[in-house]
N, CA, C and O atoms as a GROMACS GRO file, in nm:
protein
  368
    1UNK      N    1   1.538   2.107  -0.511
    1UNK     CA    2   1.514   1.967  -0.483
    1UNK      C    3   1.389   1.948  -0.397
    1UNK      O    4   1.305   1.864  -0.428
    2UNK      N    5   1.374   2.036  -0.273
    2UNK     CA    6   1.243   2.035  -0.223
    2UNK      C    7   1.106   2.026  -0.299
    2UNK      O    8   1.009   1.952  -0.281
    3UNK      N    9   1.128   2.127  -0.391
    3UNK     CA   10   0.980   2.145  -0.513
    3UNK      C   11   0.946   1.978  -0.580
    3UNK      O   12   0.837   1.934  -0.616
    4UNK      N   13   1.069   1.916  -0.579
    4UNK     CA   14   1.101   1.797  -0.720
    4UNK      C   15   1.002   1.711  -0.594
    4UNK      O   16   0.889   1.668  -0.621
    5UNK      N   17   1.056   1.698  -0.477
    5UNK     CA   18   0.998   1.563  -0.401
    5UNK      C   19   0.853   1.643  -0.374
    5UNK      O   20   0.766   1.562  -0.343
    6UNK      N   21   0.808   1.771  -0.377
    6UNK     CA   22   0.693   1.773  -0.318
    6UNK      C   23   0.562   1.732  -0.463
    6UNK      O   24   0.457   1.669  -0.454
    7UNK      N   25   0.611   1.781  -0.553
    7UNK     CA   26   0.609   1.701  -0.648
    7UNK      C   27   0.572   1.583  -0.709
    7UNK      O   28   0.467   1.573  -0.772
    8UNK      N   29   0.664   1.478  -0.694
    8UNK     CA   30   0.690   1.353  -0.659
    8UNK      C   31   0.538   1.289  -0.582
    8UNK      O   32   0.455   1.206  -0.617
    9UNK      N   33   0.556   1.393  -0.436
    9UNK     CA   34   0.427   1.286  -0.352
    9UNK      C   35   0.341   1.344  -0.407
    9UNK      O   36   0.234   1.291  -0.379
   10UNK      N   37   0.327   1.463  -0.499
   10UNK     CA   38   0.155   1.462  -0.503
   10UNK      C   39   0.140   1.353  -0.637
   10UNK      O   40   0.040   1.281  -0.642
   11UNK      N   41   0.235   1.346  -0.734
   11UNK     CA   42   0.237   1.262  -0.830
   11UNK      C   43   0.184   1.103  -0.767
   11UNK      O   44   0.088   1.045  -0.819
   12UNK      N   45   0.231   1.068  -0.696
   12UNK     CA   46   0.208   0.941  -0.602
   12UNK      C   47   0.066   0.932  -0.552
   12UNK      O   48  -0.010   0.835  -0.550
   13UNK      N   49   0.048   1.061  -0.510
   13UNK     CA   50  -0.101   1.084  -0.441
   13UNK      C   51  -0.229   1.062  -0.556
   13UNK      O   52  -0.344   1.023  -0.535
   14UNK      N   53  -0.177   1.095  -0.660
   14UNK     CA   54  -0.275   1.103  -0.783
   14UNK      C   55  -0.281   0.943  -0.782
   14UNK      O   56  -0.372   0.877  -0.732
   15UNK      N   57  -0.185   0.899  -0.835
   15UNK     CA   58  -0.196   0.750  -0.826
   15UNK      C   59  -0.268   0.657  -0.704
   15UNK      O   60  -0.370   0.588  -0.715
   16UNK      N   61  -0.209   0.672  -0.620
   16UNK     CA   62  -0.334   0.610  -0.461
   16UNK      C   63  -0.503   0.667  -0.514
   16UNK      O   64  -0.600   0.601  -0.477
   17UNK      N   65  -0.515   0.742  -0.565
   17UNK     CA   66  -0.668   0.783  -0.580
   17UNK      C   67  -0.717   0.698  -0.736
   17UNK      O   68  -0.831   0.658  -0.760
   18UNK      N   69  -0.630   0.690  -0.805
   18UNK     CA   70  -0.656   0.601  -0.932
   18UNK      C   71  -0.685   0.440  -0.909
   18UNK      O   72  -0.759   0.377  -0.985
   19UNK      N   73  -0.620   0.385  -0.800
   19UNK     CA   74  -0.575   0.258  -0.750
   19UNK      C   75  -0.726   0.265  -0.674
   19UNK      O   76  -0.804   0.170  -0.670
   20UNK      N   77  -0.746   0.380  -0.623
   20UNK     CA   78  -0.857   0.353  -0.480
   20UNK      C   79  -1.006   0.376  -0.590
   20UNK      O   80  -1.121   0.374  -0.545
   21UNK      N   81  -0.977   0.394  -0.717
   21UNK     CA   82  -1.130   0.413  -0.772
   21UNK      C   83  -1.132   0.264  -0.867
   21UNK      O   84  -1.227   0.203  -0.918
   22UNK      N   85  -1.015   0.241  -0.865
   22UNK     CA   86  -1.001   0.070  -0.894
   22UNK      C   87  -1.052  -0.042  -0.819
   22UNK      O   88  -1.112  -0.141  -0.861
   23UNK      N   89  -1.023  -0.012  -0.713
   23UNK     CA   90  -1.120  -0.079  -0.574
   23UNK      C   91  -1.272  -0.053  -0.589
   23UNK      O   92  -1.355  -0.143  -0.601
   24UNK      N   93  -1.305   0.115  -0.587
   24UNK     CA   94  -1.481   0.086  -0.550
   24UNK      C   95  -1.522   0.067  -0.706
   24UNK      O   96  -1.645   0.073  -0.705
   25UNK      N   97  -1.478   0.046  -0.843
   25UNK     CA   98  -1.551  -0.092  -0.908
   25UNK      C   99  -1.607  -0.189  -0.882
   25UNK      O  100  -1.728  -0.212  -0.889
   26UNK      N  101  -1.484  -0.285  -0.835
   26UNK     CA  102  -1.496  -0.377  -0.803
   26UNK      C  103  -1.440  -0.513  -0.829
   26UNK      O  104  -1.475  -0.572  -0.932
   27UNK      N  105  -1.364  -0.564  -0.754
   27UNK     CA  106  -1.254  -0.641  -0.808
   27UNK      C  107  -1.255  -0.793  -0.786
   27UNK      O  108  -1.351  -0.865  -0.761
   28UNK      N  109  -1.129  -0.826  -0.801
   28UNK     CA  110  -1.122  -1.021  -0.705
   28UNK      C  111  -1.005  -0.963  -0.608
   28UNK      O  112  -0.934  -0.863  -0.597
   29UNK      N  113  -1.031  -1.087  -0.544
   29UNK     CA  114  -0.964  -1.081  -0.433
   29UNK      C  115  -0.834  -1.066  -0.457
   29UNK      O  116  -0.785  -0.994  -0.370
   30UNK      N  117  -0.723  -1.117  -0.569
   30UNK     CA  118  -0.599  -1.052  -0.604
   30UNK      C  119  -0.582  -0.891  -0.613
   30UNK      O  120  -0.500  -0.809  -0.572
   31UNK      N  121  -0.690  -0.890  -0.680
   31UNK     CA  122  -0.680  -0.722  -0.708
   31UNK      C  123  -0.711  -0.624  -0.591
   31UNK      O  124  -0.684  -0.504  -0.596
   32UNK      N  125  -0.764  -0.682  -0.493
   32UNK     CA  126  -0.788  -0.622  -0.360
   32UNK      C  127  -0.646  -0.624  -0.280
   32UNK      O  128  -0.608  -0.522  -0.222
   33UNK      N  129  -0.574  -0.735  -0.278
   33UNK     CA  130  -0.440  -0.740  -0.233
   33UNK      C  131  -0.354  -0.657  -0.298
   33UNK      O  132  -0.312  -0.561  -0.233
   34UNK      N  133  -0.304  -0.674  -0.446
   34UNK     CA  134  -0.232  -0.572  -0.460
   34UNK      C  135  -0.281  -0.422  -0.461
   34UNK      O  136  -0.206  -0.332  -0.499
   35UNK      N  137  -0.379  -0.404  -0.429
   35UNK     CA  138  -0.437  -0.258  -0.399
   35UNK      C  139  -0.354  -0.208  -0.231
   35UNK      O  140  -0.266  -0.123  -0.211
   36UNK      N  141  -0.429  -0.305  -0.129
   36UNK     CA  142  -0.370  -0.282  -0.051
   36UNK      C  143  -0.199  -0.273  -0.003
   36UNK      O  144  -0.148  -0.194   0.076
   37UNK      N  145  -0.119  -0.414  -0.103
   37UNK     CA  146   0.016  -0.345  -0.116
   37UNK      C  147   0.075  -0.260  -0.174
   37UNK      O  148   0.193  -0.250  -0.141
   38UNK      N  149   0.018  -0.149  -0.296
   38UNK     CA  150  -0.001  -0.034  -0.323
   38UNK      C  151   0.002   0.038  -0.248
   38UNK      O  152   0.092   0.121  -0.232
   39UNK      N  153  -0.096   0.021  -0.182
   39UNK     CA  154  -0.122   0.141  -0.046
   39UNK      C  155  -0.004   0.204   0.019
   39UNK      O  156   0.052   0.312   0.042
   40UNK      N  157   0.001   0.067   0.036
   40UNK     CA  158   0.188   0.060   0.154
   40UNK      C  159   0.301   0.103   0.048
   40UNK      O  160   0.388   0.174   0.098
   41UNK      N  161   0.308   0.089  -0.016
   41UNK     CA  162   0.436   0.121  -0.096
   41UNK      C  163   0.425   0.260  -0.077
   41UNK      O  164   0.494   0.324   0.003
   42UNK      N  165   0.319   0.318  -0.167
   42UNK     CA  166   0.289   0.442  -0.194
   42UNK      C  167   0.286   0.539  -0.057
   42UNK      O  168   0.331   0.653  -0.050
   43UNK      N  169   0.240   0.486   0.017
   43UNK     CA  170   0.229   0.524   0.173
   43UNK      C  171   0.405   0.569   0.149
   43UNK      O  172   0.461   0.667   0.101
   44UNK      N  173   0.430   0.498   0.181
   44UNK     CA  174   0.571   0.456   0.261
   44UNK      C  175   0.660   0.577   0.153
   44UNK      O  176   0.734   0.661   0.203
   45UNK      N  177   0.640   0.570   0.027
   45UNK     CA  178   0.732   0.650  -0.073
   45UNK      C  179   0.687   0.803  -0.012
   45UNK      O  180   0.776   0.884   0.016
   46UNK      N  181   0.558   0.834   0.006
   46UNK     CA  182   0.520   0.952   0.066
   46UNK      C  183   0.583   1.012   0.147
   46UNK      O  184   0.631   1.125   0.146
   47UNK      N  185   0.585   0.898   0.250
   47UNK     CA  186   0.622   0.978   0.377
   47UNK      C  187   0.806   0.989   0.373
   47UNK      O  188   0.861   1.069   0.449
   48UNK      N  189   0.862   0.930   0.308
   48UNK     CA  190   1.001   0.930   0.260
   48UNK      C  191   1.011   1.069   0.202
   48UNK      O  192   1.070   1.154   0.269
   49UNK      N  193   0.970   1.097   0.106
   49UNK     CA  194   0.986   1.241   0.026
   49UNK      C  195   0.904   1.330   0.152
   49UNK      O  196   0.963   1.438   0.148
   50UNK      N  197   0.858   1.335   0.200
   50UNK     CA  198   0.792   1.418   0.288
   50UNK      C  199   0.909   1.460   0.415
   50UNK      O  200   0.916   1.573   0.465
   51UNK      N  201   0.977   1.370   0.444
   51UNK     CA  202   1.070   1.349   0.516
   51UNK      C  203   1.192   1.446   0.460
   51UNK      O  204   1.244   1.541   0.518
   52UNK      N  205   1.213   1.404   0.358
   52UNK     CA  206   1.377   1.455   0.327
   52UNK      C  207   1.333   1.614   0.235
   52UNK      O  208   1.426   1.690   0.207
   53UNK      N  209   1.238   1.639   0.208
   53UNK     CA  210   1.182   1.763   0.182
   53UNK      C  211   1.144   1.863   0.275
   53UNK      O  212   1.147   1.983   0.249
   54UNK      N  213   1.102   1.806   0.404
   54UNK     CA  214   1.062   1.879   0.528
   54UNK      C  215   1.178   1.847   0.628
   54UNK      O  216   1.171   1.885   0.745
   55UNK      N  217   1.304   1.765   0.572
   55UNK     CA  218   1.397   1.776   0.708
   55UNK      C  219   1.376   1.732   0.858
   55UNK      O  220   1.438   1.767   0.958
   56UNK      N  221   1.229   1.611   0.836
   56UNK     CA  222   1.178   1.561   0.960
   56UNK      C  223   1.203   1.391   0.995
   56UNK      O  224   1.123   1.305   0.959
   57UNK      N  225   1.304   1.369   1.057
   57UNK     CA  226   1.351   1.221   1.078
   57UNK      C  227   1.244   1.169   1.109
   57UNK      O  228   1.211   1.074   1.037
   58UNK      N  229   1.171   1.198   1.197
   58UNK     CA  230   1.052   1.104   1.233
   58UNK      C  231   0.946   1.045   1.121
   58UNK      O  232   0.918   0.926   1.133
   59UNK      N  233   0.901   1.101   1.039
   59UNK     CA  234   0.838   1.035   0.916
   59UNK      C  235   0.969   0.948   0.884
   59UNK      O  236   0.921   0.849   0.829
   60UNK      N  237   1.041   0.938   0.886
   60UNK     CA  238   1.095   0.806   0.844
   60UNK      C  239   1.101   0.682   0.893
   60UNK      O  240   1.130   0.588   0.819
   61UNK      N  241   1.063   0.658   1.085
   61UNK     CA  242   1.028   0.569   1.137
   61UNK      C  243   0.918   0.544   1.116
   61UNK      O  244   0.892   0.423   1.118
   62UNK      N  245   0.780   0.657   1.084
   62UNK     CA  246   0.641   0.610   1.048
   62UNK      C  247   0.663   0.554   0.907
   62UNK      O  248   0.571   0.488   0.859
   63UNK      N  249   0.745   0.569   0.852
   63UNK     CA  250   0.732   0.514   0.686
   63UNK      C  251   0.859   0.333   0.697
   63UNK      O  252   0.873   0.253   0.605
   64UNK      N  253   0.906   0.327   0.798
   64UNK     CA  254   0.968   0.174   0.820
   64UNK      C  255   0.855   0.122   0.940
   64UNK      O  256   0.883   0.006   0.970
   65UNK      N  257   0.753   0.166   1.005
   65UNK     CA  258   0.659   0.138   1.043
   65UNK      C  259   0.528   0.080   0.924
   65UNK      O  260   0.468  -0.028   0.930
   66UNK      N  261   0.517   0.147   0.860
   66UNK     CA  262   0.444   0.134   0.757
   66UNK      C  263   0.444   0.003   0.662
   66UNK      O  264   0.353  -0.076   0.635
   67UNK      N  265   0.582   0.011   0.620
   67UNK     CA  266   0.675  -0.100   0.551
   67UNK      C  267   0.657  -0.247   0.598
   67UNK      O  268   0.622  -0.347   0.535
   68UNK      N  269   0.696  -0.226   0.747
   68UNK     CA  270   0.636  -0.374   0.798
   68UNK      C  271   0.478  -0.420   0.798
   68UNK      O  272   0.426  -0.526   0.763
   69UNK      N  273   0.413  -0.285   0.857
   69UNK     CA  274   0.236  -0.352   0.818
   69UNK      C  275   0.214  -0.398   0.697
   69UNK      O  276   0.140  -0.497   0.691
   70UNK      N  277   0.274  -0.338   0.556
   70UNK     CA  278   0.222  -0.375   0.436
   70UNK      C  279   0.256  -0.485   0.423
   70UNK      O  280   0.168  -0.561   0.384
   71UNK      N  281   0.408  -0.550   0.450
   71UNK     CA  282   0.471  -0.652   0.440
   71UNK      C  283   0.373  -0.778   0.523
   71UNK      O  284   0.363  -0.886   0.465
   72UNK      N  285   0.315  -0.763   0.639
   72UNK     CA  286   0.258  -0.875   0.719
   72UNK      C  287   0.154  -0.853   0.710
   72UNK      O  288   0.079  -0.941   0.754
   73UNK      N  289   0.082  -0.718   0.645
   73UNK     CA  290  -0.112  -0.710   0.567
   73UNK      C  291  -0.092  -0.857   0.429
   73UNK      O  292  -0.137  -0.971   0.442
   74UNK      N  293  -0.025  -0.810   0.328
   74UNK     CA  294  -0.008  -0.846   0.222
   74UNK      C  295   0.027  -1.039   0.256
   74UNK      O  296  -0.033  -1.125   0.192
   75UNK      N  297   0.129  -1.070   0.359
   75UNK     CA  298   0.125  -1.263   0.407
   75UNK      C  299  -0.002  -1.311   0.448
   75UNK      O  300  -0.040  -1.419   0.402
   76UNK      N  301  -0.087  -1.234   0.546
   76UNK     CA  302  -0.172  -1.263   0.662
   76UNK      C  303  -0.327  -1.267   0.551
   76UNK      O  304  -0.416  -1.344   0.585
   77UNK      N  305  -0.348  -1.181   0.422
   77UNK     CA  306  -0.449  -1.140   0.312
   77UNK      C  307  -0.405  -1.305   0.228
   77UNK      O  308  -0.487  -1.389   0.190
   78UNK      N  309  -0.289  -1.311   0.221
   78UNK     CA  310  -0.276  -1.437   0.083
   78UNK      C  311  -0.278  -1.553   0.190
   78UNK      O  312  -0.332  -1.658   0.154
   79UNK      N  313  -0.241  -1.550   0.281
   79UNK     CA  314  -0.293  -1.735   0.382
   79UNK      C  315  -0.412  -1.690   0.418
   79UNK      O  316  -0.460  -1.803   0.432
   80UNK      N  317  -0.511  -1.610   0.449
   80UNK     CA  318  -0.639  -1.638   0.479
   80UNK      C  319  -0.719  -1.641   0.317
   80UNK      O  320  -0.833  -1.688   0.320
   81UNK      N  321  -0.670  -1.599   0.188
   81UNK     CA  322  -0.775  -1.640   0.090
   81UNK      C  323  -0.686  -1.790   0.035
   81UNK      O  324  -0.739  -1.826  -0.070
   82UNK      N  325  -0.609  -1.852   0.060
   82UNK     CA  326  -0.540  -1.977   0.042
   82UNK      C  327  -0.631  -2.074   0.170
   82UNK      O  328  -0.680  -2.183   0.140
   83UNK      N  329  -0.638  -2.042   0.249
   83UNK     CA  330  -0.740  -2.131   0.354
   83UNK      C  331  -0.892  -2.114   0.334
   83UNK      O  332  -0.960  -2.199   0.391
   84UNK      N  333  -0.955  -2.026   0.267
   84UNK     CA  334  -1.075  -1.994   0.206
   84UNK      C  335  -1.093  -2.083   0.087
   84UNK      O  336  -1.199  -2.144   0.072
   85UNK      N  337  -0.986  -2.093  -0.005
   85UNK     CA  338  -0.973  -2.172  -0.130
   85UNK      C  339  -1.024  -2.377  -0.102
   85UNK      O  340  -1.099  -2.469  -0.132
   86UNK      N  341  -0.918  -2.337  -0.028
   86UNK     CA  342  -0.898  -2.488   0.090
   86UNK      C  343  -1.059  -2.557   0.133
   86UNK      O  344  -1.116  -2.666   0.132
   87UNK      N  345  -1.084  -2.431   0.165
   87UNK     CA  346  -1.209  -2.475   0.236
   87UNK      C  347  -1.347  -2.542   0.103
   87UNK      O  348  -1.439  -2.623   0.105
   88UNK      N  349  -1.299  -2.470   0.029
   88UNK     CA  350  -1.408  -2.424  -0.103
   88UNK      C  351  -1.416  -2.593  -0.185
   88UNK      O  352  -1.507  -2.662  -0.230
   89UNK      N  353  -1.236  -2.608  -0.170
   89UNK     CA  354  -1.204  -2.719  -0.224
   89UNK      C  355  -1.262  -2.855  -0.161
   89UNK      O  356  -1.290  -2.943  -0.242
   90UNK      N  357  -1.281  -2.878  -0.028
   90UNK     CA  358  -1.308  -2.929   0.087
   90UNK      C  359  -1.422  -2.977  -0.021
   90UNK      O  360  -1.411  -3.060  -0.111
   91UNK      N  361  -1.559  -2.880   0.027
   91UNK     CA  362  -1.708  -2.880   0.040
   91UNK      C  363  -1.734  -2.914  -0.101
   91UNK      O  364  -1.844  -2.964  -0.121
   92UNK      N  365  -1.659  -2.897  -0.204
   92UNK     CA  366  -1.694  -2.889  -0.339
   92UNK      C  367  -1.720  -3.036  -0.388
   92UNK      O  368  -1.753  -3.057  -0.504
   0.00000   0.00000   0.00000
């Protein structure tokens, strides 16, 4: 079971690098958000299998640490391009 999750995160890891060459294209601003909540997911799934493969509780508070930044990156990214919109709408 250890091999399966170590596994697992590099499988995950491949993906964060597919997502992150999706970014330096070049995107819209949606696609920049769900990149960054990507991040966090993927983050967070990492350090979970990293955890129960290495038998280390503490990656599991950095990975419910994690969980909340993505959660309040991902609100704080969609009300500042919703007040950008706002603004656009304003001047237009």
């Amino acid at each position: 079971m250890n091999d399966f999750n170590l596994l697992l995160a590099m499988f995950l890891l491949v993906n964060l690098l597919v997502a992150l060459l999706r970014v330096a294209r070049g995107s819209t601003d949606a696609d920049q958000l769900l990149v960054a909540l990507l991040f966090g997911t993927i983050g967070v799934a990492i350090l979970l299998l990293l955890a129960f493969s290495e038998d280390t509780l503490a990656l599991i508070d950095v990975a419910l640490v994690f969980a909340l930044l993505a959660a309040i990156t991902g609100a704080v990214f969609a009300q500042r391009t919703w007040q950008l919109e706002e603004r656009k709408d304003e001047y237009s």
